[in-house]
N, C-alpha and C positions, 0 to 999 in steps of 0.2 A: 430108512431108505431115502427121503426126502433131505434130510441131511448130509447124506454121502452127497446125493446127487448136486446140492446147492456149491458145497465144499469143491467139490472139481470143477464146476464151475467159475468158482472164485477163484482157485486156483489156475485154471486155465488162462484166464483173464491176459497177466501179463503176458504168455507165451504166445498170446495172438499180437502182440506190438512188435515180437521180432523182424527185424527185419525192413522196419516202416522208418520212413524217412523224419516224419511228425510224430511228435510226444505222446502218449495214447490219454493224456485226459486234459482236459479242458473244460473253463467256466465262462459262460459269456454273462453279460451286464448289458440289457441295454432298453433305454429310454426310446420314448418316440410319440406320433401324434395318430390319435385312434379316431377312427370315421367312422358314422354310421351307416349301414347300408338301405336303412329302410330310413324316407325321409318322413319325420316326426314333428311335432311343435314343442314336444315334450327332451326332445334327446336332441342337442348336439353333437359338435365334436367335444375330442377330449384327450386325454395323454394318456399312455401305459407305461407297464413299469415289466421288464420280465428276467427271470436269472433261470439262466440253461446250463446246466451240467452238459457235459459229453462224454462218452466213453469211446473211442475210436480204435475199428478192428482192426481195418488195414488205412491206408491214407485218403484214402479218398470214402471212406463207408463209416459213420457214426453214427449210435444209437445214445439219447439222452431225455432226459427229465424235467418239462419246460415250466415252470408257476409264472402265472402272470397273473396282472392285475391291470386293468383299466378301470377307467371313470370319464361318463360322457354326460356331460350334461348343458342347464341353460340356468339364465338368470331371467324371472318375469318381471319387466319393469314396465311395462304399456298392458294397460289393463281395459274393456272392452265396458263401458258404461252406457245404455240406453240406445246403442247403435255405432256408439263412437270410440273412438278408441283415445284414451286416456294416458298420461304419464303418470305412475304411480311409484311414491316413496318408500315403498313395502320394500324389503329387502326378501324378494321370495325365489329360491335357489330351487332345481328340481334335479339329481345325479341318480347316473344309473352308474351301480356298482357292478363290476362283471369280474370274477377270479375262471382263471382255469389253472390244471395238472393235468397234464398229460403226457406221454410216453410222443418220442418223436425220430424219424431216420432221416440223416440228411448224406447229400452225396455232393461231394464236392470236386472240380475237376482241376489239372493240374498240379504242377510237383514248383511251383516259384513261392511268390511274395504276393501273387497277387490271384486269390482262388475262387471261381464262382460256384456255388451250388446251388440245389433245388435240395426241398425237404419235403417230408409229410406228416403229421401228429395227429395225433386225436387224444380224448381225453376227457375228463368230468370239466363244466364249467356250472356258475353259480351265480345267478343274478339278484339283486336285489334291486333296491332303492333310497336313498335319502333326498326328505326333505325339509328346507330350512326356511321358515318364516317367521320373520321379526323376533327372534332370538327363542323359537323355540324348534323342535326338531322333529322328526317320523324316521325312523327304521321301517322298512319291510322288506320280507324275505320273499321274492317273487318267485322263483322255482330254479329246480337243477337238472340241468340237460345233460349230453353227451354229444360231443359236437368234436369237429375236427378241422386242422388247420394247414393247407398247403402253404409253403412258403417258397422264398425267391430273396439271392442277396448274391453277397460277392466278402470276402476277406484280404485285406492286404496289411500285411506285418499281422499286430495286433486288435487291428479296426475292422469294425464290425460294420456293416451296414445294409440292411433288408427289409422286404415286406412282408407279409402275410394276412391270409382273409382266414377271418377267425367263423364259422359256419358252426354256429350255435344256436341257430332253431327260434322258433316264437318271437318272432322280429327283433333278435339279438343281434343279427348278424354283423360284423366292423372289420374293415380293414386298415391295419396300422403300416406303417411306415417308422422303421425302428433305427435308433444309429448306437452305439454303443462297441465295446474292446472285449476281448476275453484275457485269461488268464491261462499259462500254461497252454499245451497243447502246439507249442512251436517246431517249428525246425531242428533236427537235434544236428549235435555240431560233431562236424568230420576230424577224427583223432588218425 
């Protein structure tokens, strides 16, 4: 039964892009710089990396599959000796590693070249940490939340460009600012 029901599913799939002005799938790519929202001495800012499938019902309503990866960290190089605070030649790195997946719906408005939407997601994220002192290193796995991510951007052609506050719990919490293009998912052309 589970398998019937998958199968029409799958197959219904395309029948839902009849009719739509836009291609019903789409990959976005996109880079950006990730802030954190709880201020730390330990955690800066830092860069993300994220690749977003899409699947789109109608033109303006997509349901898609986001992985991301950020990395926020600092470099200690003034080190606090006897009251004072010191310059020190240690090369001591402190990164926080944050992955998420999650399922995400975004809505986009207009039928041109140039489209803004609003999204929402949620999803597994995964924090860790590395750290790097005078050439040797630490792994640790600090915990796994469920955490969720409203977003805000705009599309024009191929160009991607948007925010999002990534609301991951246990003083995770970052918002990025992302710029990046997708694939697919264009305009189909009038025959």
């Amino acid at each position: 039964m589970n398998k019937l029901i998958i199968s029409l599913f799958a197959l219904s799939l395309p029948l839902c892009s009849l009719g739509q002005s836009f291609r019903a799938f789409k990959f976005d790519i996109s880079i950006g710089y990730a802030i954190p929202l709880v201020s730390s001495s330990e955690i800066n800012s830092g860069i993300t990396l994220s690749l977003h499938p899409h699947y789109r019902f109608t033109d303006n309503f997509a349901l898609g599959l986001r992985a991301e990866g950020a990395a926020l960290g600092y470099q200690n190089v003034i080190q606090l000796y006897n009251g004072t605070f010191q310059y020190s030649s240690s090369k001591d790195y402190n990164v926080a590693i944050l992955y998420s997946l999650g399922l995400s719906a975004e809505y986009s408005f207009g039928k041109g070249g140039f489209r803004p939407f609003i999204g929402l997601g949620g999803g597994y994220f995964r924090n860790s940490s590395l750290n790097l002192n005078n050439n040797t290193y630490t792994y640790a796995l600090k915990q796994n939340n469920i955490g969720f991510f409203p977003e805000l951007g705009f599309e024009w052609g191929h160009f991607r460009l948007m925010g999002d506050y990534n609301r991951v719990g246990n003083n995770n919490d970052y918002f990025s600012g992302k710029i990046g293009f997708f694939f697919g998912g264009r305009k189909k052309s009038r025959r």
